[in-house]
LUMLUMDREN-2810 file (N, C-alpha, C; in Angstrom, 1 decimal):
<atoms>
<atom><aa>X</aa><ch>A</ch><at>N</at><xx>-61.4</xx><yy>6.5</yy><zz>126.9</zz></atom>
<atom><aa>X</aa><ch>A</ch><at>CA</at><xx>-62.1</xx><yy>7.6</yy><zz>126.4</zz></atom>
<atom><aa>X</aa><ch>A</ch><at>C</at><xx>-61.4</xx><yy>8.9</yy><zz>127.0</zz></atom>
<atom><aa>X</aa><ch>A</ch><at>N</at><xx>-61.0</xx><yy>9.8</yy><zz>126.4</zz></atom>
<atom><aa>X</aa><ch>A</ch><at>CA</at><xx>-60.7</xx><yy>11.1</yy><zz>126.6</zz></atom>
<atom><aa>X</aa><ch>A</ch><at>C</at><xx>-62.2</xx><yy>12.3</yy><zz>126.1</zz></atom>
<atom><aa>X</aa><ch>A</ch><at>N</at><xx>-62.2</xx><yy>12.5</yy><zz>127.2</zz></atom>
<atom><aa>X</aa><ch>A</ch><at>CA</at><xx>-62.9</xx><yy>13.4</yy><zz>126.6</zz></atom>
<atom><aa>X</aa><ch>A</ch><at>C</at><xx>-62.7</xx><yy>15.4</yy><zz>127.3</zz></atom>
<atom><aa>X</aa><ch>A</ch><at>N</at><xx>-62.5</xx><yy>16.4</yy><zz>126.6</zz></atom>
<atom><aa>X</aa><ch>A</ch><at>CA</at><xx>-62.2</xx><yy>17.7</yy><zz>127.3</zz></atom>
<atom><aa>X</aa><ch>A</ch><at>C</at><xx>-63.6</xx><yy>18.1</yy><zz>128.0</zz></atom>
<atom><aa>X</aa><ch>A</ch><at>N</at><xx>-63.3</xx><yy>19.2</yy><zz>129.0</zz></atom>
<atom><aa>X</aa><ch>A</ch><at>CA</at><xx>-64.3</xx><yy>19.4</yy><zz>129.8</zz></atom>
<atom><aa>X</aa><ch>A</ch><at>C</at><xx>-65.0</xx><yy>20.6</yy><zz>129.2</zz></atom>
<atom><aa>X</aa><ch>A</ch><at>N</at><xx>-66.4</xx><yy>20.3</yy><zz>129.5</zz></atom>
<atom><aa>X</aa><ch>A</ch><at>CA</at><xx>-67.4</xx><yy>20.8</yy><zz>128.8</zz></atom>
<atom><aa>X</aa><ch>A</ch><at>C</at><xx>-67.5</xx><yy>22.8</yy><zz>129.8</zz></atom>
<atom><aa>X</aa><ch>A</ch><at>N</at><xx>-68.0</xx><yy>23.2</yy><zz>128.9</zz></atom>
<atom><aa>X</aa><ch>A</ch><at>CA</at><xx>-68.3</xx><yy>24.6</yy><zz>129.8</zz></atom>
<atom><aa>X</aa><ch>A</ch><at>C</at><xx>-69.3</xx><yy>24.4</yy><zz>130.9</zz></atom>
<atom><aa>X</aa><ch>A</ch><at>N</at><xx>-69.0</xx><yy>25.0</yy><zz>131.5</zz></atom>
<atom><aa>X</aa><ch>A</ch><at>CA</at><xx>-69.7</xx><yy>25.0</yy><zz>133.1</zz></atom>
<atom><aa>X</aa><ch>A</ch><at>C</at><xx>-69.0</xx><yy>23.8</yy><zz>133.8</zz></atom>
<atom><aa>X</aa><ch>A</ch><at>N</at><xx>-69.6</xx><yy>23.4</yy><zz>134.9</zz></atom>
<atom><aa>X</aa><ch>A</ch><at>CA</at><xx>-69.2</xx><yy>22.2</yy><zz>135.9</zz></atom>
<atom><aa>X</aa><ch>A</ch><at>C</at><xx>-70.0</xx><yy>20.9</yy><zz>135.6</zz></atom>
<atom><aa>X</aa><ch>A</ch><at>N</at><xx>-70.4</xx><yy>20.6</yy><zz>135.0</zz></atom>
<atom><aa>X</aa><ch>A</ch><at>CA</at><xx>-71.4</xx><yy>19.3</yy><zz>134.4</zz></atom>
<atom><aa>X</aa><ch>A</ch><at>C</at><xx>-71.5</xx><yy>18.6</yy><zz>133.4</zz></atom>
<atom><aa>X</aa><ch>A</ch><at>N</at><xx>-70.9</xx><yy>17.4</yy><zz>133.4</zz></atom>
<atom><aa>X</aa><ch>A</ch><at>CA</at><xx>-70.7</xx><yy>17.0</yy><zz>131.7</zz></atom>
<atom><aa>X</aa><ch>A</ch><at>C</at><xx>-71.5</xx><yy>15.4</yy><zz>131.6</zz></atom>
<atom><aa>X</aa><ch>A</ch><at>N</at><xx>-72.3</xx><yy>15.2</yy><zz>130.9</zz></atom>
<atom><aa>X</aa><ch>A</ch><at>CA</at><xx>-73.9</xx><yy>14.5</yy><zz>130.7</zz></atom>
<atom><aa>X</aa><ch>A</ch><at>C</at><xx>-73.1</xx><yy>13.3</yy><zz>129.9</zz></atom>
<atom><aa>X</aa><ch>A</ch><at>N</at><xx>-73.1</xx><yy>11.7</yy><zz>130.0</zz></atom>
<atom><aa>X</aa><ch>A</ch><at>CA</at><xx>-72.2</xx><yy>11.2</yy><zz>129.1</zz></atom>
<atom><aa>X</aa><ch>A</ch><at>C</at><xx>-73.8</xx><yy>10.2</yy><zz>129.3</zz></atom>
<atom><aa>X</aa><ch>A</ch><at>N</at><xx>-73.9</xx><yy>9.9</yy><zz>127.7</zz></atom>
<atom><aa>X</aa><ch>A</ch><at>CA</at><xx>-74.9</xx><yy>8.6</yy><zz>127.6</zz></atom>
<atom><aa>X</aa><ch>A</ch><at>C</at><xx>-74.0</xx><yy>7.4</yy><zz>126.9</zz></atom>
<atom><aa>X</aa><ch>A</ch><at>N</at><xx>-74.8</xx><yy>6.6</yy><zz>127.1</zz></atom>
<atom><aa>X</aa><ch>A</ch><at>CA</at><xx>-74.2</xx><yy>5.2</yy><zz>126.8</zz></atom>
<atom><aa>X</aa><ch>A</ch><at>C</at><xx>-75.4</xx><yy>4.1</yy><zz>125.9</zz></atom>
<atom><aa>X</aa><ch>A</ch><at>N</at><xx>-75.4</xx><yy>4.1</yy><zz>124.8</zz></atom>
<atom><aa>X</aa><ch>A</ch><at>CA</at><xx>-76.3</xx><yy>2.8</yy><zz>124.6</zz></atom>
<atom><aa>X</aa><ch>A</ch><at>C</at><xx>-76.2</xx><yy>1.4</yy><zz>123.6</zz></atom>
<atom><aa>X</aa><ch>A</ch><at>N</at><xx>-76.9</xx><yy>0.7</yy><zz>124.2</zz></atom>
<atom><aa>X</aa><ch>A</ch><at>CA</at><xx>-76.0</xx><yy>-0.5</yy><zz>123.7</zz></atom>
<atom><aa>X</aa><ch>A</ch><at>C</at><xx>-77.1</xx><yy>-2.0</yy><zz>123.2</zz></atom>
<atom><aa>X</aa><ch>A</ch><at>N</at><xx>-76.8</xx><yy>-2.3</yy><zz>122.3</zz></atom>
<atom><aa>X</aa><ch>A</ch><at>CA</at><xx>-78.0</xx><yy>-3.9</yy><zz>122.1</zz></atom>
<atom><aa>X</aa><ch>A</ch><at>C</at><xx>-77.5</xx><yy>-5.1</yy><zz>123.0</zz></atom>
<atom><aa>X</aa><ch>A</ch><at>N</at><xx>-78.4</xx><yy>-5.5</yy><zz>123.7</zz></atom>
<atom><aa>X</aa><ch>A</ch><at>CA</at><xx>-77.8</xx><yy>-6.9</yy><zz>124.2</zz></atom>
<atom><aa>X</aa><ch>A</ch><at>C</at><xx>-78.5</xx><yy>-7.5</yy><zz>123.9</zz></atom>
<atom><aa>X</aa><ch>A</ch><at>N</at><xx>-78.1</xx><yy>-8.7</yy><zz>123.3</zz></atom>
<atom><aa>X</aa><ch>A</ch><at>CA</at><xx>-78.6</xx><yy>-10.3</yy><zz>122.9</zz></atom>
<atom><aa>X</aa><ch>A</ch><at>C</at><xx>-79.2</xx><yy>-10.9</yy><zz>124.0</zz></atom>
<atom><aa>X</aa><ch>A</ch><at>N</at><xx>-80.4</xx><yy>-11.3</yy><zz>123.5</zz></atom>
<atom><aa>X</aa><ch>A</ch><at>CA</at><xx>-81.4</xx><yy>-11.9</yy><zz>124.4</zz></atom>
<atom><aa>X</aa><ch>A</ch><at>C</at><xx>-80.9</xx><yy>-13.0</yy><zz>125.1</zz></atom>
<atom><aa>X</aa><ch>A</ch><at>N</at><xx>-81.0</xx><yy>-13.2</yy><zz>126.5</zz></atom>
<atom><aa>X</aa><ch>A</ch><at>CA</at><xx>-80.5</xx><yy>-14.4</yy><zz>127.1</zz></atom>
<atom><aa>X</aa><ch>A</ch><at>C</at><xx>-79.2</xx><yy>-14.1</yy><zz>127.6</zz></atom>
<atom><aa>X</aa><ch>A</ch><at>N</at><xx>-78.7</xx><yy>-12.5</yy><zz>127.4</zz></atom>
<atom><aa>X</aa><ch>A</ch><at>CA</at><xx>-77.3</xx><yy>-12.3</yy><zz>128.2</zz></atom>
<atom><aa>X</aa><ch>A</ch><at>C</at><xx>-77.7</xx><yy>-11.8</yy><zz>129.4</zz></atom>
<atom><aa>X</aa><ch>A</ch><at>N</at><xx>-78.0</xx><yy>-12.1</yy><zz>130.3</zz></atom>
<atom><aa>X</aa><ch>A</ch><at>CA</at><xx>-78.6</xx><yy>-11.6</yy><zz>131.5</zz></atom>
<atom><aa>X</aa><ch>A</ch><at>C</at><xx>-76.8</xx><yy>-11.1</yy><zz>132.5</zz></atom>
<atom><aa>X</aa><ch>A</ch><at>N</at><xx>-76.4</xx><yy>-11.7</yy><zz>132.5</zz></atom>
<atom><aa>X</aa><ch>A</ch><at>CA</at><xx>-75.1</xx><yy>-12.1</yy><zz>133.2</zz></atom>
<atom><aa>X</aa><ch>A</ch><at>C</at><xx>-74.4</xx><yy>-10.6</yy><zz>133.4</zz></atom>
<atom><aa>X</aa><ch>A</ch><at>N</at><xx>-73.7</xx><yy>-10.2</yy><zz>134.3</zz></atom>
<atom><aa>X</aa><ch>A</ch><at>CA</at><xx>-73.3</xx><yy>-8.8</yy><zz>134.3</zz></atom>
<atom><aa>X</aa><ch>A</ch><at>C</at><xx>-71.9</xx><yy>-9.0</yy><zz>134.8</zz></atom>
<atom><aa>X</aa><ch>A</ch><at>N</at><xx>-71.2</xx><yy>-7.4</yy><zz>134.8</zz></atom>
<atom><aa>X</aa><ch>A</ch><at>CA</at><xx>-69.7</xx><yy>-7.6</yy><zz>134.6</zz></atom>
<atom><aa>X</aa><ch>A</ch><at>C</at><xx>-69.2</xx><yy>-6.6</yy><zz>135.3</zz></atom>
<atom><aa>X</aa><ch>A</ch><at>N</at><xx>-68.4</xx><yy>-6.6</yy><zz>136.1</zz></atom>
<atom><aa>X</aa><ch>A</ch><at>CA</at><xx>-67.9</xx><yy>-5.4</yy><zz>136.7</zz></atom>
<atom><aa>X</aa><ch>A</ch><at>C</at><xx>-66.6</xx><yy>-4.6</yy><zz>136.0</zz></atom>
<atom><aa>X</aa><ch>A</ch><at>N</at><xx>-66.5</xx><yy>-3.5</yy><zz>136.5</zz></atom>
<atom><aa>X</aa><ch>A</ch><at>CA</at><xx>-65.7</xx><yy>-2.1</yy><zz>135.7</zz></atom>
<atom><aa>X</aa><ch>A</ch><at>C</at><xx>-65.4</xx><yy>-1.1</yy><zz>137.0</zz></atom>
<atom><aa>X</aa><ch>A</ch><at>N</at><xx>-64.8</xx><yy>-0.3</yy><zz>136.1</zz></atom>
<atom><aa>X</aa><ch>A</ch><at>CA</at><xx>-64.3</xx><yy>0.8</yy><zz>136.8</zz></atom>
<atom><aa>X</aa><ch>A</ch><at>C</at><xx>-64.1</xx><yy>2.1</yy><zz>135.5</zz></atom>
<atom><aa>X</aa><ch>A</ch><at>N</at><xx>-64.6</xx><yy>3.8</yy><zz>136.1</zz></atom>
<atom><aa>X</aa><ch>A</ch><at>CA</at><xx>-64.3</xx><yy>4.5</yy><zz>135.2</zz></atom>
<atom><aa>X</aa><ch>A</ch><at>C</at><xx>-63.4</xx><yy>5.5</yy><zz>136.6</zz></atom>
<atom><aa>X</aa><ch>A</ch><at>N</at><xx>-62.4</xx><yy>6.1</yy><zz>135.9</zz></atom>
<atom><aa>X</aa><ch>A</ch><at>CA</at><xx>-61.5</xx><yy>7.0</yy><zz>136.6</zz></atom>
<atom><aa>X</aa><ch>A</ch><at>C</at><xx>-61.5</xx><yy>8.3</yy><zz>136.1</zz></atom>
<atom><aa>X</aa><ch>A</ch><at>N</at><xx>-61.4</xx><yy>9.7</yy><zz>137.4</zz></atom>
<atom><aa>X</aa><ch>A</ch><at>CA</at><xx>-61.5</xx><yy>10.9</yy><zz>136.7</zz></atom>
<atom><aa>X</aa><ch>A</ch><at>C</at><xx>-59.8</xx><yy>11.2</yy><zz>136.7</zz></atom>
<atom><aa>X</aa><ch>A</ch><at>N</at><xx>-59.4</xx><yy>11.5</yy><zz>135.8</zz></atom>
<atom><aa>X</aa><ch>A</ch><at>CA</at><xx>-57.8</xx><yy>11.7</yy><zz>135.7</zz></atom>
<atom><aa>X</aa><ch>A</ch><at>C</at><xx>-57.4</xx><yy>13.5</yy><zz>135.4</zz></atom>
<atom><aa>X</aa><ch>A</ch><at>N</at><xx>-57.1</xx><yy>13.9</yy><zz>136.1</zz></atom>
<atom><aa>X</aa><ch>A</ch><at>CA</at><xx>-56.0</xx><yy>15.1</yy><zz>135.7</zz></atom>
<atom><aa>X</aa><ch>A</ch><at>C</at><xx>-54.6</xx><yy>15.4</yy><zz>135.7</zz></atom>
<atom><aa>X</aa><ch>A</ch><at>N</at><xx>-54.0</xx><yy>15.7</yy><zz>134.2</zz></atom>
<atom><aa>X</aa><ch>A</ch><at>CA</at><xx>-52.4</xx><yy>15.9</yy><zz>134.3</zz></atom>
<atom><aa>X</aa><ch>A</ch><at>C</at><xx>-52.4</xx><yy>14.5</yy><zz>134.5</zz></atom>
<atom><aa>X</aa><ch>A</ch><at>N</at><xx>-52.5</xx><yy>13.3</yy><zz>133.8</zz></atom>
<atom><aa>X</aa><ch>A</ch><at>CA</at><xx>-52.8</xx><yy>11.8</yy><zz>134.1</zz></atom>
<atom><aa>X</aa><ch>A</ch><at>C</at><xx>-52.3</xx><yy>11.5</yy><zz>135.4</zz></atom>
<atom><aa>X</aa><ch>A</ch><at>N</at><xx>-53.0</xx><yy>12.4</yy><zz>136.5</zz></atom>
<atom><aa>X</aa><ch>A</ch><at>CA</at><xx>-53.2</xx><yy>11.4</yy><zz>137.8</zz></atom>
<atom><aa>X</aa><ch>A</ch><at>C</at><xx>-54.8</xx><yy>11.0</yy><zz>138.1</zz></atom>
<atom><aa>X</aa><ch>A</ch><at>N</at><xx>-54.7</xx><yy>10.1</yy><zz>138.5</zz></atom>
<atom><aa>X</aa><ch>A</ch><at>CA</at><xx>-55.9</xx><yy>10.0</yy><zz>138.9</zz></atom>
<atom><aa>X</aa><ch>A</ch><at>C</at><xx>-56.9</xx><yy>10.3</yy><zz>140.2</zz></atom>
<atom><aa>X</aa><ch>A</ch><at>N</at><xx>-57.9</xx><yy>11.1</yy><zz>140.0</zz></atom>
<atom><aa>X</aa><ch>A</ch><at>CA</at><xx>-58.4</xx><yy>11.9</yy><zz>140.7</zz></atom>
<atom><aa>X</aa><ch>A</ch><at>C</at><xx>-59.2</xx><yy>11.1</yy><zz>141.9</zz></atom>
<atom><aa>X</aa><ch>A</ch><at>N</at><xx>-60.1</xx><yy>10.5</yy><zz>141.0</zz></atom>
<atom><aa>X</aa><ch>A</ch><at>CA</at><xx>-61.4</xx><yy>10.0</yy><zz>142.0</zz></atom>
<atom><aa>X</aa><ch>A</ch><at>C</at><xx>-61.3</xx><yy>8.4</yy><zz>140.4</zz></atom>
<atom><aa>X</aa><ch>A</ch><at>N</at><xx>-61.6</xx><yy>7.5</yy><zz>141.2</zz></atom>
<atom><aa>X</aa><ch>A</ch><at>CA</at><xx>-61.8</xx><yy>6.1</yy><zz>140.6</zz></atom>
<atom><aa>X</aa><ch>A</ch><at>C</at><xx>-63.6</xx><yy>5.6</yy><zz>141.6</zz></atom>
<atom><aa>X</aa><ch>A</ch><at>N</at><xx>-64.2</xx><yy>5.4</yy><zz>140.0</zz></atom>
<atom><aa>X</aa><ch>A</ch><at>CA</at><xx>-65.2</xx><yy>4.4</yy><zz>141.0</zz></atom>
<atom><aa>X</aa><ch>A</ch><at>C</at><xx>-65.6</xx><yy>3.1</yy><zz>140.4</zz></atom>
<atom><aa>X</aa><ch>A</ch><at>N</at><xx>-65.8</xx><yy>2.1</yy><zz>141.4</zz></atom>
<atom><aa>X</aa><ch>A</ch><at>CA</at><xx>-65.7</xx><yy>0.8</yy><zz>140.8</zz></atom>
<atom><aa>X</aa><ch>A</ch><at>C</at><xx>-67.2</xx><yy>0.6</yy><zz>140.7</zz></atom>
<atom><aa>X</aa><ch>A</ch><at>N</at><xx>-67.6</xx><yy>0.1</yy><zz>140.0</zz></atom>
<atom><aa>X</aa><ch>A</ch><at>CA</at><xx>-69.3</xx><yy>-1.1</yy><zz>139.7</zz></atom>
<atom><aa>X</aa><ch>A</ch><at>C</at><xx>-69.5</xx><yy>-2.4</yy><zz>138.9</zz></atom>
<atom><aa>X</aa><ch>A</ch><at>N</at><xx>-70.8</xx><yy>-3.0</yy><zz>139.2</zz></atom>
<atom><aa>X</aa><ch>A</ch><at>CA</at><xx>-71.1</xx><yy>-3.9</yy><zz>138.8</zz></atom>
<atom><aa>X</aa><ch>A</ch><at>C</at><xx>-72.1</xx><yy>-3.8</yy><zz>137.4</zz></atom>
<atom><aa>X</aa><ch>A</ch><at>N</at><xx>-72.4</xx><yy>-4.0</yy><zz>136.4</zz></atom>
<atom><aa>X</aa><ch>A</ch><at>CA</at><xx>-73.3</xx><yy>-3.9</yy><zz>135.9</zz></atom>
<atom><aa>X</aa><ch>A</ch><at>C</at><xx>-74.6</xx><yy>-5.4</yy><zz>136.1</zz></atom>
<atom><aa>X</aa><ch>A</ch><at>N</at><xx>-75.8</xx><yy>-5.7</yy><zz>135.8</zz></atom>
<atom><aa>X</aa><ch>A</ch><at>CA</at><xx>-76.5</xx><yy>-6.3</yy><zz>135.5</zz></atom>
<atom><aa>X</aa><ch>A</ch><at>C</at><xx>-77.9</xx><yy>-6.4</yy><zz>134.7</zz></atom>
<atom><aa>X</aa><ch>A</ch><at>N</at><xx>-78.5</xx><yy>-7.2</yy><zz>134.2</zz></atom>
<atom><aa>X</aa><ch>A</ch><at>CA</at><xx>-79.8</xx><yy>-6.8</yy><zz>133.1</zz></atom>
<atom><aa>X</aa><ch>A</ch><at>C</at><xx>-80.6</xx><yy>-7.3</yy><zz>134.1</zz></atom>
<atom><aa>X</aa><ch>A</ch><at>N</at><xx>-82.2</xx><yy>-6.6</yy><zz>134.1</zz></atom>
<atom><aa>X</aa><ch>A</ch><at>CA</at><xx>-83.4</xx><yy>-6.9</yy><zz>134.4</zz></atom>
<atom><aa>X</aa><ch>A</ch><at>C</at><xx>-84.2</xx><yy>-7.0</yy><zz>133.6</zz></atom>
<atom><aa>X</aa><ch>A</ch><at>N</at><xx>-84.7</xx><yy>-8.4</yy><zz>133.4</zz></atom>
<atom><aa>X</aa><ch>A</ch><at>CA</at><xx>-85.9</xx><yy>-8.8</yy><zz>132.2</zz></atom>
<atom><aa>X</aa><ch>A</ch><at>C</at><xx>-86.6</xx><yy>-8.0</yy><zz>132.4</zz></atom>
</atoms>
């Protein structure tokens, strides 16, 4: 995703998504903040579901 930087210093990103009942199982990722494509700050996570 590219996205340009919003006015002021704060940019609000939602995410929403259907998961199929019985996918409990979670997956790890990484999102990176890039400038002039270097990369700035990287942070790694896990995701998981709670019934």
């Amino acid at each position: 995703m590219t996205i340009d930087p919003p006015p002021g210093d704060t940019l609000t990103l939602g995410f929403d998504a259907y998961i199929q009942p019985s996918s409990q199982l979670g997956h790890s990722g990484s999102v990176s903040v890039s400038e002039k494509e270097v990369d700035v700050v990287t942070l790694e996570f896990t995701t998981w579901l709670v019934p």
